[in-house]
C-alpha positions as CSV (number, residue, x, y, z in Angstrom):
1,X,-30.7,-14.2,0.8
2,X,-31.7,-10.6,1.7
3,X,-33.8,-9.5,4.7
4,X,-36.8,-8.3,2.1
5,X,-36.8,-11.6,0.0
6,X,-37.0,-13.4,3.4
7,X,-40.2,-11.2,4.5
8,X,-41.7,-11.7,1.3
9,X,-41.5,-15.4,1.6
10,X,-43.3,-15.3,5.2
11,X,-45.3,-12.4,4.0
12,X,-48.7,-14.6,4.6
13,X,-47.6,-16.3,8.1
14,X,-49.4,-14.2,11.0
15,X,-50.2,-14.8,14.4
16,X,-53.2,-14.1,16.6
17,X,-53.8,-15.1,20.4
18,X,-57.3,-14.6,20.8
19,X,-57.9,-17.5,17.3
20,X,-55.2,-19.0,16.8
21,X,-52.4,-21.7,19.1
22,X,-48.7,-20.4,19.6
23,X,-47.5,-23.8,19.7
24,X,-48.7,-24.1,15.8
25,X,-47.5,-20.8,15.0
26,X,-43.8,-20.7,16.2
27,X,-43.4,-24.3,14.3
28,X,-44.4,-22.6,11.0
29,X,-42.6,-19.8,11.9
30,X,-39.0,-22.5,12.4
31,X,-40.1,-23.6,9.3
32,X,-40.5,-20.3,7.7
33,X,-36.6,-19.9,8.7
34,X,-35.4,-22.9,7.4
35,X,-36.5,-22.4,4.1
36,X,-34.9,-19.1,3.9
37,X,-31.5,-20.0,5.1
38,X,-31.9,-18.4,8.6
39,X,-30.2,-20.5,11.5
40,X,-28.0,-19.7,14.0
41,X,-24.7,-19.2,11.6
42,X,-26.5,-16.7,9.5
43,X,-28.3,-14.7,12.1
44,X,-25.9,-15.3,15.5
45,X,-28.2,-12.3,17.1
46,X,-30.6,-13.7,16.4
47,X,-31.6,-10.0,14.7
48,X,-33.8,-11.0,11.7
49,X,-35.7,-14.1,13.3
50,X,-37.0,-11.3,16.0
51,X,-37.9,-8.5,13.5
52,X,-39.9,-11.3,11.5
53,X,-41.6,-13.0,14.2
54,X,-42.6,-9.3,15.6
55,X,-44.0,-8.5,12.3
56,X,-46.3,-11.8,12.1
57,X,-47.8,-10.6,15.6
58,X,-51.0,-8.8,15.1
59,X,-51.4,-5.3,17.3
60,X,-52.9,-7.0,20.2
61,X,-50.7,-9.5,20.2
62,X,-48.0,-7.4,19.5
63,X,-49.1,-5.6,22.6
64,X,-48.7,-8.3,24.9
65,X,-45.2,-9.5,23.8
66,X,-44.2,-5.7,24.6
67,X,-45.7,-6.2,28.1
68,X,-44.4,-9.3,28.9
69,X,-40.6,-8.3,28.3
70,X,-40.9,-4.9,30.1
71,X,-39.0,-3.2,30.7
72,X,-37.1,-3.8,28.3
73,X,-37.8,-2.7,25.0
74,X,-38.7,-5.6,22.5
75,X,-35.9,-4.2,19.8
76,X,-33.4,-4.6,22.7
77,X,-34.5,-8.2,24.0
78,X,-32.8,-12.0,22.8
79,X,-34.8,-13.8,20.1
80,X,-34.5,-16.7,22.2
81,X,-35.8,-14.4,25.5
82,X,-38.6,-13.3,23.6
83,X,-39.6,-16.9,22.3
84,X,-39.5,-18.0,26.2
85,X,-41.8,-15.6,27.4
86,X,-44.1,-16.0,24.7
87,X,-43.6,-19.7,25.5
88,X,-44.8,-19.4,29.0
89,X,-47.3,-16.9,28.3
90,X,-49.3,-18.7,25.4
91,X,-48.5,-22.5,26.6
92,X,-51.1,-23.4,29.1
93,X,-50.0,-25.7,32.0
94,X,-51.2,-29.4,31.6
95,X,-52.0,-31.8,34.3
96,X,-50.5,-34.9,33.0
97,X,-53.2,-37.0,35.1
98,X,-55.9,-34.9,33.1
99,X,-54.7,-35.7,29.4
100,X,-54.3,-39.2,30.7
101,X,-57.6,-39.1,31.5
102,X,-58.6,-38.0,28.6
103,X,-57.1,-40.4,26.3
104,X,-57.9,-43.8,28.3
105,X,-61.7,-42.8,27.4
106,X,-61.5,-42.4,23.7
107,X,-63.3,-44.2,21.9
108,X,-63.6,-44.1,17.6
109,X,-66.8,-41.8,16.9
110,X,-69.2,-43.0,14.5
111,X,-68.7,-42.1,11.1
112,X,-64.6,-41.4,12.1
113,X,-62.8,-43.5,9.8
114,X,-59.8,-45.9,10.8
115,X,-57.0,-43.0,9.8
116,X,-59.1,-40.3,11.6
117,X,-59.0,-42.3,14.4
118,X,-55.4,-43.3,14.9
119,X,-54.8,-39.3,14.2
120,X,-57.2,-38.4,17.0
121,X,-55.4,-41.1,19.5
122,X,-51.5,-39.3,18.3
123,X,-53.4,-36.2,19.0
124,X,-53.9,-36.9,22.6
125,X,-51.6,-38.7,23.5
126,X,-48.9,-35.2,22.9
127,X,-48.9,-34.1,26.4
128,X,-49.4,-37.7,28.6
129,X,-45.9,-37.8,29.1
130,X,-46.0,-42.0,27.6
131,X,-41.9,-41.5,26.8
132,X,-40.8,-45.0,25.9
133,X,-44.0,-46.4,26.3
134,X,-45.7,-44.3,23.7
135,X,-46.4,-47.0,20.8
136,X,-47.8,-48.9,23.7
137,X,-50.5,-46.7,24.8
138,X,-51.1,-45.9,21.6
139,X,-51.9,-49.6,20.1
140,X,-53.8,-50.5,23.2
141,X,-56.0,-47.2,22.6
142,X,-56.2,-47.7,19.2
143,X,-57.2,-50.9,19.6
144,X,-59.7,-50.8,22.5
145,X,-61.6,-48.3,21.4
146,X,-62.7,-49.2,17.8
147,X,-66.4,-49.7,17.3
148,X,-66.5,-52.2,14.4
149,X,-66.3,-56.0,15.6
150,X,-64.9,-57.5,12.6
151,X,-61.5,-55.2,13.1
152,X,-61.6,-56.0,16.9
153,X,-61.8,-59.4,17.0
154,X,-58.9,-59.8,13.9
155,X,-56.9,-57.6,16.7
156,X,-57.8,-59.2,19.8
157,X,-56.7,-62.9,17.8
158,X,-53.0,-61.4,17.4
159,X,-50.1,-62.2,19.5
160,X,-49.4,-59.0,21.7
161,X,-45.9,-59.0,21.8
162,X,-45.7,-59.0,17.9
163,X,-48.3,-56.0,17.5
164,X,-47.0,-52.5,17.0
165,X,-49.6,-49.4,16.4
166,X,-48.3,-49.2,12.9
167,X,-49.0,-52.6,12.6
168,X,-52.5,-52.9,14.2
169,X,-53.6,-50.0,12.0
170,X,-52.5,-51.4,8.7
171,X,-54.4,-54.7,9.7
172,X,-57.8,-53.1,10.8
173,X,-57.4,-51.2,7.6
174,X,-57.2,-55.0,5.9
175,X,-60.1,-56.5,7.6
176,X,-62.5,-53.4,6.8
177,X,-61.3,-53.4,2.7
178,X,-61.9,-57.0,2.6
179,X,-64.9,-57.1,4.1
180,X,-66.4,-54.0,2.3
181,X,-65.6,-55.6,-1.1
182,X,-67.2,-58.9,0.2
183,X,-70.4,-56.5,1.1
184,X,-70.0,-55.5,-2.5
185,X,-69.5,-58.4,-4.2
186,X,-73.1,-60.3,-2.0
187,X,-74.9,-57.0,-3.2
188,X,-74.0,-57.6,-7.1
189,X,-74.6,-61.5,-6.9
190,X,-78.2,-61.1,-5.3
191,X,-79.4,-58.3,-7.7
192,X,-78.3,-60.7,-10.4
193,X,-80.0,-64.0,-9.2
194,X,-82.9,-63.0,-7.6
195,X,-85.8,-62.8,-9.6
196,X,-88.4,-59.5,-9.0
197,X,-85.5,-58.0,-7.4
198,X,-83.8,-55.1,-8.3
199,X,-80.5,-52.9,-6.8
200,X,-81.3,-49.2,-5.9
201,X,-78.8,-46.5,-6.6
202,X,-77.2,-46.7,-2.8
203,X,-77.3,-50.4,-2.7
204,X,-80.8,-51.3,-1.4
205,X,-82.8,-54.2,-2.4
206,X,-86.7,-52.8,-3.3
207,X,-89.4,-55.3,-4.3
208,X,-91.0,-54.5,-8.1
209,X,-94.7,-54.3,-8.3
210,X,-95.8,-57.1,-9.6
211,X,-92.9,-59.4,-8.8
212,X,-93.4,-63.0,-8.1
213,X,-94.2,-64.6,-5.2
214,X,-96.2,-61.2,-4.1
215,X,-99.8,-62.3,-5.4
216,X,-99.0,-65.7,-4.0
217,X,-98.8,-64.4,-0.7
218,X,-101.5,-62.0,-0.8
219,X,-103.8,-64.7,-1.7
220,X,-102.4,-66.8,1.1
221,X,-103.0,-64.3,3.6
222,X,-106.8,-63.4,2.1
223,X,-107.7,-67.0,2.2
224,X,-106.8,-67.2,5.9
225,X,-109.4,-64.1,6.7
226,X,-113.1,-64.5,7.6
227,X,-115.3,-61.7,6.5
228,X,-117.7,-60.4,9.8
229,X,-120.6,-60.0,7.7
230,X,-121.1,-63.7,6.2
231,X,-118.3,-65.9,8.0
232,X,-116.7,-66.6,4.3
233,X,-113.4,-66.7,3.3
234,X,-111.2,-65.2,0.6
235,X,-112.7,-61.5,1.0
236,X,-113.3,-58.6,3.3
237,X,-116.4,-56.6,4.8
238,X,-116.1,-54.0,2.5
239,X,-116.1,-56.7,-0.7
240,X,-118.8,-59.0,0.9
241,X,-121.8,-58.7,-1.3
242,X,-124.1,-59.6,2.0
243,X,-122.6,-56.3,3.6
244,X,-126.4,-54.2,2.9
245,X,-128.7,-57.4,4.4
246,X,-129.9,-58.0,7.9
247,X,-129.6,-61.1,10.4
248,X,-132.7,-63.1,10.6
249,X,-131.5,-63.9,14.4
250,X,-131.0,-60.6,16.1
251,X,-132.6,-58.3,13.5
252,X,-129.4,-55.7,12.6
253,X,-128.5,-54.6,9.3
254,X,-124.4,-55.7,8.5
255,X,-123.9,-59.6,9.1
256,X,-126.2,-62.9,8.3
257,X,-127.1,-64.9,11.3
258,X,-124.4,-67.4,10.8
259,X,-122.2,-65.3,12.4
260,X,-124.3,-63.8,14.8
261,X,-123.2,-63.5,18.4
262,X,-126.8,-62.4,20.3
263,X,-128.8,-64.8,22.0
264,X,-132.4,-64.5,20.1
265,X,-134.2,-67.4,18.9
266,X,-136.4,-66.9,15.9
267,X,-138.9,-69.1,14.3
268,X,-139.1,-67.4,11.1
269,X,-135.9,-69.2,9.4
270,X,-134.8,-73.0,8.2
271,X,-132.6,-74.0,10.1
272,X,-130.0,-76.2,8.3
273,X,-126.2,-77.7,8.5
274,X,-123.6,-79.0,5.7
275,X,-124.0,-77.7,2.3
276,X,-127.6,-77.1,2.8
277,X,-127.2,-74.3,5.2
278,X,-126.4,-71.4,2.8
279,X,-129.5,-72.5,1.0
280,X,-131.3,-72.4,3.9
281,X,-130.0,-68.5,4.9
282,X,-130.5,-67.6,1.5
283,X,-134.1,-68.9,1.3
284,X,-134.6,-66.9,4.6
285,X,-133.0,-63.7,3.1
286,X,-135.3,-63.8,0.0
287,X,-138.1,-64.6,2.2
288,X,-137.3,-61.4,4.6
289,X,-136.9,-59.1,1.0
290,X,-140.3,-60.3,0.1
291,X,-139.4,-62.3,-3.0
292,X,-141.9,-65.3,-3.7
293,X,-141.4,-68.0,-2.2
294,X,-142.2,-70.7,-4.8
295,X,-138.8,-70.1,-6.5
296,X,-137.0,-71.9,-3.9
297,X,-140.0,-74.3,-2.4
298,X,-138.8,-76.9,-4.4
299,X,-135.3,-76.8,-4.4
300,X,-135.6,-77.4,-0.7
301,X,-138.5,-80.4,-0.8
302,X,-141.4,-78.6,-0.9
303,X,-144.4,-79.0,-3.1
């Protein structure tokens, strides 16, 4: 393959310092030379992997890959010189402690799913130096720092020694299809059963007006409220029909004396108990509004 059919194929692969990782770009770029046929057999000088790297550089970062190799000019230098001191130019330093560090307190972020997860625990574990221990760390991080029970607890029940990451992944991934089609399957069964219950677009249960079992309760809970104007049941102030009358005991407009709390005797009302005591209040409310007297005389023994 020519030297222009290779450029056009990597025509699109560019690489700036100030946006973008070296590490990422010279893999692309190994892969860019792959695919067109260009190893160490076909370009020994290594000729045509320098001209195209040097091409994807933009100016500023062409710039600094002149600095670095003076002062020797950059068409004079080794492919494999140049990729060194861009190597130890681009590549920070790590502190192997520090990415440690950084990967022993990871924990799966809410809303990360299982697969974004175990990505994010690869991720970090790159430059802590694990070697042959690597599937180790990675299980036990994995592992540790999920946030769902149900996929912990399945995990912390297996037998160590049998558990690879692969395999701990592939099981949590089990536990949280099986128990998001049980979720499912409770949420179809109870909008189908349930009387006055219906399923909402996302899965939530909403009460209809009107369903049944409402009015039942709201006539349990009325029933269990006395009204502050009479001392009756089954209503409220506002729906008391006594609300515009006054007490015969203290004298204020809003409540009947049954229920009054002041202190006052009065000698101007029957005083009665049992059934006979609302007749008595309403004799002494008619009596107050200046109705006549002989309507009620003699349903209370009076000739």
């Amino acid at each position: 393959m020519s030297l222009s059919g290779n450029a056009s194929f990597c025509s699109n692969l560019m690489f700036d310092h100030r946006a973008q990782e070296w590490c990422i770009f010279i893999s692309r770029f190994k892969q860019c030379c792959t695919a067109n046929d260009i190893d160490d057999r076909s370009d020994k000088a290594g000729v045509k992997r320098r001209a195209l790297s040097l091409t994807a550089l933009v100016e500023d970062t062409y710039r600094v890959a002149k600095d670095l190799v003076f002062p020797t000019d950059l068409e004079d230098i080794e492919y494999a010189t140049l990729v060194q001191k861009l190597n130890d130019h681009f590549i920070a330093k790590r502190s192997t402690f520090a990415e440690r560090y950084l990967f022993y307190k990871a924990e799966q972020r809410p809303g990360e799913d299982l697969n974004e997860w175990a990505s994010r625990v690869r991720h970090l574990a790159q430059h802590c130096g694990f070697k042959a221990r690597l599937d180790t760390a990675l299980r036990d991080r994995f592992v540790l720092g999920l946030v769902n029970s149900k996929e912990k607890e399945k995990l912390f029940a297996e037998n160590i020694d049998n558990l690879s990451f692969s395999k701990a992944l592939e099981m949590a991934l089990n536990v949280q299809c099986a128990r998001a089609a049980l979720q499912n399957a409770d949420v179809v069964s109870s909008g189908s059963s349930q009387p006055g219950v219906e399923r909402g677009s996302v899965g939530v249960f909403a009460v209809r007006p009107g369903a049944p079992g409402r009015a039942a309760r709201a006539s349990t809970f009325s029933e269990k409220v006395l009204c502050v104007v009479c001392g009756g049941k089954g209503h409220s102030k506002e729906q008391c029909r006594f609300k515009s009358y006054s007490c015969n005991k203290c004298g204020k407009q809003g409540h009947l004396q049954r229920v009054c709390n002041m202190n006052v005797k009065r000698n101007n009302y029957v005083e009665m108990h049992g059934k006979d005591s609302e007749v008595g209040e309403l004799f002494n409310i008619k009596c107050l509004k200046g109705e006549p007297m002989r309507l009620f005389c003699g349903f209370i023994g009076f000739a």
